[in-house]
N, C-alpha and C positions, 0 to 999 in steps of 0.2 A: 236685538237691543238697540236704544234710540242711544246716539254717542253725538247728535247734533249740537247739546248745549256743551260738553264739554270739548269739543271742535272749535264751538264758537268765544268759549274761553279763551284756547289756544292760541285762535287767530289775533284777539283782542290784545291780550298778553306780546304777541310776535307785532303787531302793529304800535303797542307803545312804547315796546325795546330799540322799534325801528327809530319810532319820531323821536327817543333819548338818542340815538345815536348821531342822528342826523342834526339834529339841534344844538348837542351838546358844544361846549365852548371848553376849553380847558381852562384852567385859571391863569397861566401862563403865557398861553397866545392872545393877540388878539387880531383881528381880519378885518381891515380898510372895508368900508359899506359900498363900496363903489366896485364892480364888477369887473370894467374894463382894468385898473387900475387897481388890482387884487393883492395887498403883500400882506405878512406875514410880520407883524409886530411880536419881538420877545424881550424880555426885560434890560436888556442891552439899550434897545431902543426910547427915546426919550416920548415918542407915540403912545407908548404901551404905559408909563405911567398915566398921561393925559387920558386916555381911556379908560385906565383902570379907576382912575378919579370921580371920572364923570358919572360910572355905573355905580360906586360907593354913593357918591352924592344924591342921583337919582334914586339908587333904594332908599337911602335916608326922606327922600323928599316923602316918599308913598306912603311914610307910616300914620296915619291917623292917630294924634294923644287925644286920648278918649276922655274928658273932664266931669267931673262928678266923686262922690268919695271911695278911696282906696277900699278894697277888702280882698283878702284874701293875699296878702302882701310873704312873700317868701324873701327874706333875710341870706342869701350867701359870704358866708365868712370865711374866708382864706388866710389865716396865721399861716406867716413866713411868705409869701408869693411875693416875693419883689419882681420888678420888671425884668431884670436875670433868671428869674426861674420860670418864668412865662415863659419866656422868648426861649428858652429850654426845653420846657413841654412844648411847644406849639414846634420846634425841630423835633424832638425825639417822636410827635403824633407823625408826623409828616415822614421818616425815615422808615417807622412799623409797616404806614403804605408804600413805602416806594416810591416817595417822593422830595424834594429837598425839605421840606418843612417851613421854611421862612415864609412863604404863603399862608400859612395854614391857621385857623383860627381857632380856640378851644369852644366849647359847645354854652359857656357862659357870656362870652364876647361878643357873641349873637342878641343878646336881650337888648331889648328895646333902650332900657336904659342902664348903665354901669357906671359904677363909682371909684374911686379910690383915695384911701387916706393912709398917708404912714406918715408916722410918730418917730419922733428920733429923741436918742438921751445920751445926752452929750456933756459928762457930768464935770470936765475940763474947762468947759467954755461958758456954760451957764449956770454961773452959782449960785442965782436964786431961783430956780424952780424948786418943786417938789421933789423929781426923779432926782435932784442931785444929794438931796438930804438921804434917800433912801439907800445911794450906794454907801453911807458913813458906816 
């Protein structure tokens, strides 16, 4: 029996776990481009935000906004997520892995684009809106 194409799976598979390995960046370090002059930037270090800046900035730069009309448009509504319960989730995702979490982004954060609005009813201090007639 011919086992050549699923060998060559194998190796395929072993050669791209190799070049993730070797490549891989963690989110936490970062590593001076300069060889002779090799350290090791962690978040202590005031390098390691400048870096970590420059490759946020630079993904931002690559995105192409695509102009012509919307469709297909998906709506994400989050009742109750204040910036306290993010910043909650995005630790607790981060601790499930084994990691600190303050890093760590949730899988919406990622979209191209993100919004936020919150409303507040403050029925003490503003006596003429609506919201305030409605606590009567």
């Amino acid at each position: 029996m011919n086992n050549t194409g699923s060998l060559g799976v194998t190796w395929f598979t072993f050669a791209c776990c190799l070049f993730f390995v070797i490549t891989y960046n963690s989110r936490n370090v970062y590593c001076s481009h300069d060889a002779a002059n090799a350290k090791v930037y962690t978040e202590q270090d005031r390098q390691y935000w400048i870096e970590n800046g420059k490759e946020k900035v630079t993904e931002k730069l690559k995105y192409v906004n695509k102009r012509g009309v919307a469709k297909n448009i998906i709506m994400f509504l989050g009742d109750g997520m204040s910036l306290t319960t993010l910043t909650a989730s995005r630790i607790y995702k981060g601790q499930m892995e084994k990691r600190s979490g303050e890093n760590e982004y949730l899988s919406f954060e990622k979209f191209p684009f993100v919004g936020m609005s919150k409303t507040l009813a403050a029925p003490f201090y503003l006596y003429s809106n609506t919201e305030y007639r409605s606590f009567k």
